[in-house]
Each structure stands twice: as C-alpha cells, then as structure tokens.
Backbone as CSV, one residue per row, in Angstrom:
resi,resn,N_x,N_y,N_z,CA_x,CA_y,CA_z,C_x,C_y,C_z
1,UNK,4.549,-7.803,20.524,3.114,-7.868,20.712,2.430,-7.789,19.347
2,UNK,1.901,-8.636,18.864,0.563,-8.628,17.418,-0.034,-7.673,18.030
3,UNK,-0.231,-6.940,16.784,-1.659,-5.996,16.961,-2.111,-6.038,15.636
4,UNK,-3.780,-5.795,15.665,-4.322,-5.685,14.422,-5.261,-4.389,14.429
5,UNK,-5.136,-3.730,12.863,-6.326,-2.384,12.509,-6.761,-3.047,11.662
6,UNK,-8.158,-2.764,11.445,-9.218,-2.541,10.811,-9.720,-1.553,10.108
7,UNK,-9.906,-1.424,9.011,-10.395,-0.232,8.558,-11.707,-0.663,7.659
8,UNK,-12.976,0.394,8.051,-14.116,0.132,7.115,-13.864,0.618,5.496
9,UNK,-13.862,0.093,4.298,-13.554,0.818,3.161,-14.640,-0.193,2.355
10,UNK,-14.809,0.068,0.714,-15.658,-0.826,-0.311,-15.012,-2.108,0.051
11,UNK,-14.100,-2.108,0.155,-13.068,-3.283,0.430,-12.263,-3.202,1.799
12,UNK,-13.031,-3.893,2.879,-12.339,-3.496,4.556,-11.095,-4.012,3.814
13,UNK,-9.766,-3.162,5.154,-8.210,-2.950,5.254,-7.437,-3.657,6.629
14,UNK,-7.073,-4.369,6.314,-6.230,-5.044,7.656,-4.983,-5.120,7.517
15,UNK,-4.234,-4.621,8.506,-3.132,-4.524,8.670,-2.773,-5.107,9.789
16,UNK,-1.693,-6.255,9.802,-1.246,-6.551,11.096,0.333,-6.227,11.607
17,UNK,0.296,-5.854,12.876,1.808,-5.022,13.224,2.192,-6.566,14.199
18,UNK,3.738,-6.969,14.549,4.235,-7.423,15.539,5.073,-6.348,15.994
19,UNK,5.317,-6.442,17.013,6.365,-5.326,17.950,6.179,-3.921,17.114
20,UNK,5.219,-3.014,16.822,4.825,-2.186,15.981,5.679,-1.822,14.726
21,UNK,5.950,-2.714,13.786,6.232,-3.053,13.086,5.184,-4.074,11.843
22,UNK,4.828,-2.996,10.167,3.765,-4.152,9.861,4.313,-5.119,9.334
23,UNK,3.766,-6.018,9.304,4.083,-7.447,8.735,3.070,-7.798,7.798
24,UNK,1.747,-7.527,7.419,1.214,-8.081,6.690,-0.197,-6.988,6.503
25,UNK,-1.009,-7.342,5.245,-2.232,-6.610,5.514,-2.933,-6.921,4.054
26,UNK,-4.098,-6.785,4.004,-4.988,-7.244,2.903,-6.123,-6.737,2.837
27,UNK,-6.947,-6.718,1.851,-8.528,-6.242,1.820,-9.079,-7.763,2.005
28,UNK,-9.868,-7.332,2.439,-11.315,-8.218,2.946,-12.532,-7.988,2.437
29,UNK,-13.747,-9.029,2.452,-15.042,-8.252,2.562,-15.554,-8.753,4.310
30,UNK,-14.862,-9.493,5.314,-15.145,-9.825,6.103,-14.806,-8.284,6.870
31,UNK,-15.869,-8.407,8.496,-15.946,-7.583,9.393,-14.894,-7.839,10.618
32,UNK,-13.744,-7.251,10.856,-12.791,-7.855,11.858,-12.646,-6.764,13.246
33,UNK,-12.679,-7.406,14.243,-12.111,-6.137,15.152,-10.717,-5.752,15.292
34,UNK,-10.483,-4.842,15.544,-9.054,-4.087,15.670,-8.560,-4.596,17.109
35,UNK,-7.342,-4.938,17.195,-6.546,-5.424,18.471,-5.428,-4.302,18.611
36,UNK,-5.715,-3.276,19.440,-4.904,-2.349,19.134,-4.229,-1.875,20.594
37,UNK,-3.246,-2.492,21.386,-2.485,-2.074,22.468,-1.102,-1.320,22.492
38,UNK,-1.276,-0.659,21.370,0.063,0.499,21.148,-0.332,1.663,20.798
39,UNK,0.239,3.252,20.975,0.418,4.627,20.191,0.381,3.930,18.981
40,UNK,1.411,3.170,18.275,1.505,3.589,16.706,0.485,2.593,15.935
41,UNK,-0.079,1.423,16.765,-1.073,0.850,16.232,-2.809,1.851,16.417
42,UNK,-2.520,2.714,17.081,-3.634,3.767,17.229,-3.338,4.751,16.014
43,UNK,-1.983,4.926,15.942,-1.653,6.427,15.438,-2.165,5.345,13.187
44,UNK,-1.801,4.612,13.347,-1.874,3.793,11.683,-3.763,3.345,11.343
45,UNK,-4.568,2.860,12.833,-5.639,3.134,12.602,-6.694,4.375,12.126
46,UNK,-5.695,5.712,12.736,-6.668,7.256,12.320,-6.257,7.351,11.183
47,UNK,-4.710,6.867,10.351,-4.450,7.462,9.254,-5.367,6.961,8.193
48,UNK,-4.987,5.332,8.321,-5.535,4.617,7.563,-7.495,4.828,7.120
49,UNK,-8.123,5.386,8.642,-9.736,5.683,8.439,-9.158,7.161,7.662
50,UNK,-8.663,8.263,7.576,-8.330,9.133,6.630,-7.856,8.936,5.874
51,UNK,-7.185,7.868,5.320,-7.128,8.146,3.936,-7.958,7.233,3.269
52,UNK,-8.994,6.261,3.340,-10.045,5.802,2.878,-11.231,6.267,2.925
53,UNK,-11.138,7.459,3.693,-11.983,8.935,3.385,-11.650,9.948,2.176
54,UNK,-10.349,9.536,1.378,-9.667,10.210,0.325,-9.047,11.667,1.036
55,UNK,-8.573,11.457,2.241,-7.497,12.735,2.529,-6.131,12.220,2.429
56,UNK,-5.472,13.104,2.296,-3.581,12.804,1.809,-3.226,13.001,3.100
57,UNK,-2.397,11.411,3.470,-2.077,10.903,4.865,-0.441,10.389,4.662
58,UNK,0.615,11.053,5.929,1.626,10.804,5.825,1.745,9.232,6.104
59,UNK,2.769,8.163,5.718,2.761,6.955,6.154,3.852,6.749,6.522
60,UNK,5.137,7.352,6.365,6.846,7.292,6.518,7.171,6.826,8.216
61,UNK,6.330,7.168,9.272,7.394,6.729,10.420,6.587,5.568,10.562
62,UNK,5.852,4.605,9.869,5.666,3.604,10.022,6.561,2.721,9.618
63,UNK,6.944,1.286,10.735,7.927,0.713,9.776,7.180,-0.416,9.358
64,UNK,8.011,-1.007,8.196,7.630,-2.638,7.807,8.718,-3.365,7.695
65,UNK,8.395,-4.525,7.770,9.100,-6.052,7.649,9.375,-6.380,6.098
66,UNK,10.315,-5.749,5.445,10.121,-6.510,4.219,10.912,-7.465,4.133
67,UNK,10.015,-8.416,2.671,10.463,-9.624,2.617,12.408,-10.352,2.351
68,UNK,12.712,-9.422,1.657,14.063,-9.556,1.136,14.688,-8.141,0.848
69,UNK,15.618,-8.061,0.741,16.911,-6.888,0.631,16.700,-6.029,-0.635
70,UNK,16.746,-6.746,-1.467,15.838,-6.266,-2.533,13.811,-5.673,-2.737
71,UNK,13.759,-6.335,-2.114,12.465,-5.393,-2.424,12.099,-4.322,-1.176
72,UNK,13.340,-4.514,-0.332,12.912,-3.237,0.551,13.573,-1.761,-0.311
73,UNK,14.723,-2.264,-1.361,15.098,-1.391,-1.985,13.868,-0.833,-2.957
74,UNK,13.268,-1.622,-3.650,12.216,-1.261,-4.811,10.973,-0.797,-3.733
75,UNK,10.238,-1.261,-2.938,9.382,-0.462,-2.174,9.717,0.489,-1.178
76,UNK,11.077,0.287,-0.492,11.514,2.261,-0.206,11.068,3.120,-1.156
77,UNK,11.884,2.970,-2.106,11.264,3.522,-3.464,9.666,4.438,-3.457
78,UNK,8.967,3.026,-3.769,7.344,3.578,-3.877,6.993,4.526,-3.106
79,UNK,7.731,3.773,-1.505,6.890,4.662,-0.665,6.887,6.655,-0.569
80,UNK,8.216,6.968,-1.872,8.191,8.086,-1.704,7.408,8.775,-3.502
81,UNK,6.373,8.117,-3.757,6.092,8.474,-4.353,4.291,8.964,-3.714
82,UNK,4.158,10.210,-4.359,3.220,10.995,-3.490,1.840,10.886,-4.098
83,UNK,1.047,11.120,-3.296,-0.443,10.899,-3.119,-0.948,11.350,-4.160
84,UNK,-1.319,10.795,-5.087,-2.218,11.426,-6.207,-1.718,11.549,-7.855
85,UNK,-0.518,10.689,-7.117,0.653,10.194,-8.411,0.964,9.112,-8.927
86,UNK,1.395,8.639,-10.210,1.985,7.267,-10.407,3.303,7.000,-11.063
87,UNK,3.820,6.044,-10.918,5.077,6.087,-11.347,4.534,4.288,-12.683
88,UNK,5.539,4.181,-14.043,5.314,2.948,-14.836,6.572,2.307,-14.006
89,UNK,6.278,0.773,-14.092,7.145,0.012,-13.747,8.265,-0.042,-14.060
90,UNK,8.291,0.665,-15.637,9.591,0.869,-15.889,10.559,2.273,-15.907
91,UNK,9.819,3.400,-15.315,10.247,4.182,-14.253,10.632,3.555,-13.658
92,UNK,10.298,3.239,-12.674,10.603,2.835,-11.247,11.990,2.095,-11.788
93,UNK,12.025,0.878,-12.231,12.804,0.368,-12.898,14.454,0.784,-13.325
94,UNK,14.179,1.609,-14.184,15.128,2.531,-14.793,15.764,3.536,-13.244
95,UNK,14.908,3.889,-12.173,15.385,4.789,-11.368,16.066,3.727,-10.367
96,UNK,15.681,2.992,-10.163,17.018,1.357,-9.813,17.732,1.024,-9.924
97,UNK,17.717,1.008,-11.329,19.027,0.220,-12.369,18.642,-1.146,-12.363
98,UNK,16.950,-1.685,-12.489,16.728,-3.361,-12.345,15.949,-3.469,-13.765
99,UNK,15.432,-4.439,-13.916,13.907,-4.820,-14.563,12.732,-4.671,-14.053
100,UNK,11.714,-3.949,-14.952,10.406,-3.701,-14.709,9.721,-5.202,-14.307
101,UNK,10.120,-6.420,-14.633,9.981,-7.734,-14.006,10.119,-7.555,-12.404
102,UNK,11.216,-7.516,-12.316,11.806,-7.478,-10.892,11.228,-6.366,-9.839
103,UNK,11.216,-5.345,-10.776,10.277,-4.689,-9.809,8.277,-4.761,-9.256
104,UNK,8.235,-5.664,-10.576,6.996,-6.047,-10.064,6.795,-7.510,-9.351
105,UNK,7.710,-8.233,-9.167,8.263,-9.676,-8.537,7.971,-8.505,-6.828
106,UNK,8.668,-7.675,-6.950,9.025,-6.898,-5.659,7.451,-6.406,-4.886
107,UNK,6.894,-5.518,-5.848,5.896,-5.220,-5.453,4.636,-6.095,-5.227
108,UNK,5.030,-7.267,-6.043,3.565,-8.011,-5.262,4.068,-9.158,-4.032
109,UNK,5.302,-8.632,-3.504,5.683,-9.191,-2.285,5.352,-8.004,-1.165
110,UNK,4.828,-7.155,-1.474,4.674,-6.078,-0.360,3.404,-6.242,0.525
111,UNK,4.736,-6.381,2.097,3.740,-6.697,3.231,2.799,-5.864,3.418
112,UNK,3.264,-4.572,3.135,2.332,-3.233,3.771,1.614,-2.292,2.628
113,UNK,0.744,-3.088,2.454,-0.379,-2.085,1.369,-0.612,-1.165,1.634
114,UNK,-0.970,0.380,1.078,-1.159,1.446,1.723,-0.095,2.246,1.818
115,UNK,0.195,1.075,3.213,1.647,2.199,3.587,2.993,2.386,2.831
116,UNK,2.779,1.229,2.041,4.006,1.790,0.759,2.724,1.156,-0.358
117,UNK,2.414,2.273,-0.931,1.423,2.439,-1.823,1.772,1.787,-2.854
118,UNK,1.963,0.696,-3.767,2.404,-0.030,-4.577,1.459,-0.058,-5.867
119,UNK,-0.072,0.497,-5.234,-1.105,0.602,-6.206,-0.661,2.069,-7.305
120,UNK,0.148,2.704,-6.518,0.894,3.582,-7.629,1.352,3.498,-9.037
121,UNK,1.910,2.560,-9.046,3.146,1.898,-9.894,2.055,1.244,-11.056
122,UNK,2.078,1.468,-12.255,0.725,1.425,-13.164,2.074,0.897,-14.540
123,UNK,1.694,0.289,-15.602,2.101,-0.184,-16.586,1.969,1.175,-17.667
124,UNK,2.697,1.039,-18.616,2.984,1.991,-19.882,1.695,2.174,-20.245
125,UNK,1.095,0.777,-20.966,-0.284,0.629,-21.840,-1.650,0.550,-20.260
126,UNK,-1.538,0.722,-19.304,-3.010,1.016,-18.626,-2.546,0.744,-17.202
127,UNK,-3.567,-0.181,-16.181,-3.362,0.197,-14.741,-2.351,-0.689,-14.915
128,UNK,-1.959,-1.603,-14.885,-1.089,-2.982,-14.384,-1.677,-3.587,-13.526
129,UNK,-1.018,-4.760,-12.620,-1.204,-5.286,-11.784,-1.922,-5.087,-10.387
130,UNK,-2.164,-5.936,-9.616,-2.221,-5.652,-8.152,-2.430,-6.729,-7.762
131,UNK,-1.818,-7.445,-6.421,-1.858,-8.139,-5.939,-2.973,-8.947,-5.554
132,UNK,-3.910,-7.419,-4.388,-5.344,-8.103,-4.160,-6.074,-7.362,-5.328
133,UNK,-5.815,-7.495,-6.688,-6.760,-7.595,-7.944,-6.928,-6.300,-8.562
134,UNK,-7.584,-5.780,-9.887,-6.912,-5.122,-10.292,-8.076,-3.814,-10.063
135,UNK,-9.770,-4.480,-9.758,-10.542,-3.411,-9.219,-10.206,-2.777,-8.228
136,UNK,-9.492,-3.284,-7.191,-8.548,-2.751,-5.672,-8.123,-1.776,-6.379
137,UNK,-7.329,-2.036,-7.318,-6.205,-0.581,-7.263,-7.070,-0.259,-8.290
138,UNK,-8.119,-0.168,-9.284,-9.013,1.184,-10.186,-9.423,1.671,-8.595
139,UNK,-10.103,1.328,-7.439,-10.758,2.405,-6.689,-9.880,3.052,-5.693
140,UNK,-8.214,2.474,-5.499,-7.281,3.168,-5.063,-7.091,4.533,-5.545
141,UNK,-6.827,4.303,-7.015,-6.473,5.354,-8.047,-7.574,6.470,-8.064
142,UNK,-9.278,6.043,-7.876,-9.970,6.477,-7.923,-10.217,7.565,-6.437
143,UNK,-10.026,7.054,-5.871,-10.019,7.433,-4.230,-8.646,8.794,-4.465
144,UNK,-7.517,8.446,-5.018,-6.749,9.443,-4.914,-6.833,10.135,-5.954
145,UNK,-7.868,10.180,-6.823,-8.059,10.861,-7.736,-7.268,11.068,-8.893
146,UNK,-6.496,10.004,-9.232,-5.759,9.255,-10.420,-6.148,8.970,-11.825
147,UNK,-7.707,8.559,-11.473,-8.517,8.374,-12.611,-9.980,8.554,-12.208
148,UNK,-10.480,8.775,-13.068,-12.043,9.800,-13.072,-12.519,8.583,-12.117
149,UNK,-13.678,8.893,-11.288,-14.828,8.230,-10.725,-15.789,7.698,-12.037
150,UNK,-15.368,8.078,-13.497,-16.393,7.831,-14.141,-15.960,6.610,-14.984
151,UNK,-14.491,6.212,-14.763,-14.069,4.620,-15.143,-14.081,3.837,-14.852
C-alpha cells in the first residue's frame, strides 16, 4: 500500500512509504495532503511534526528501501549518528574502509531524508553538500542546533 506524510516545515517534508517501508521523500514549497492508512505511516507523521519543531526524535524502527548494497552500508552508518551531531565525510569514510567520494556518491542516493539524517555528514573545510541544496541542510543543522541561528 503507498502511503504519503506531509510535514509543515520552512521547507514542507514528504515522505513516501510502500508496504510501510520509505522509498522516497523531499522538501517542497508545495502544500500536499498526507495519505496515511497505516500505525507506522501515523507513528513517522508525529515524529517527523516533532522533530521540525526541533525535539530529538527516535527514527531506527523505521525501515527504508535503499538503493544498492553499498549505500545501505554507508547510510546504516549515518543513521546512528545522533541528534545534534556531525560526522566529516571522511570520518565516515575512514570508519568504512571506503572514499569520502563514495560515501558521498552514497549519501546523495538516500531515499529517506530525515530518517537517516545525511544532513549530518558536513565536509572538513565547512557544511558540504546536500542533495535538496545546501540552505536545507544550514536550517537542518540550525534546527538541531549544530550551528548558531545567527549564520
């Protein structure tokens, strides 16, 4: 069964689950309704409105679809890196045994924003990357209190 959440944020949050499982999700500035006929598509809508309220929200019994074998290895990873923290790519990297390349090949294949927090993962010299752009992840960082509200 597709299901979709919605979340209101500076940048609305969509996440879409098949068989409650996510598969995909993105910021928007469009207004979408939530299609939500499951517990865990209910239980990922309350987290998700809490933690774009800036409270520290578990995400682990959610599952995702990742794209390849490899980057479920490099975003397992992320996902255990904790709220209000960052790891450099080449951390992450080095705690692999890959390339800081490869691990960012990995992370901007990640279906499930949020729920494996990828906006974590920041470069040596400043933020790095992000998929949906790089103000997304300054007000990620900002939201988890990573970097001042005053940057």
């Amino acid at each position: 069964m597709y299901e979709r959440v919605f979340v209101e944020w500076t940048w609305n949050f969509v996440a879409e689950l098949l068989d409650g499982v996510v598969v995909k999700s993105f910021f928007t500035t469009s207004n979408l309704d939530s299609e939500i006929g499951s517990e865990i598509a209910e239980r990922l809508e309350d987290r998700l409105s809490k933690y774009f309220k800036g409270k520290k929200v578990d995400f682990s019994e959610f599952k995702v679809k990742y794209p390849t074998v490899f980057s479920e290895k490099v975003l397992e990873s992320v996902r255990k890196i904790n709220y209000g923290k960052v790891l450099t790519y080449s951390e992450l990297a080095r705690n692999l045994s890959t390339s800081p390349r490869a691990v960012g090949a990995a992370l901007k294949s990640n279906p499930a924003l949020i729920v494996v927090p990828c906006h974590r993962v920041v470069s040596k010299s400043g933020i790095g990357g992000y998929s949906e752009g790089v103000e997304v992840k300054k007000e990620l960082l900002k939201l988890e209190r990573v970097i001042p509200e005053t940057e």
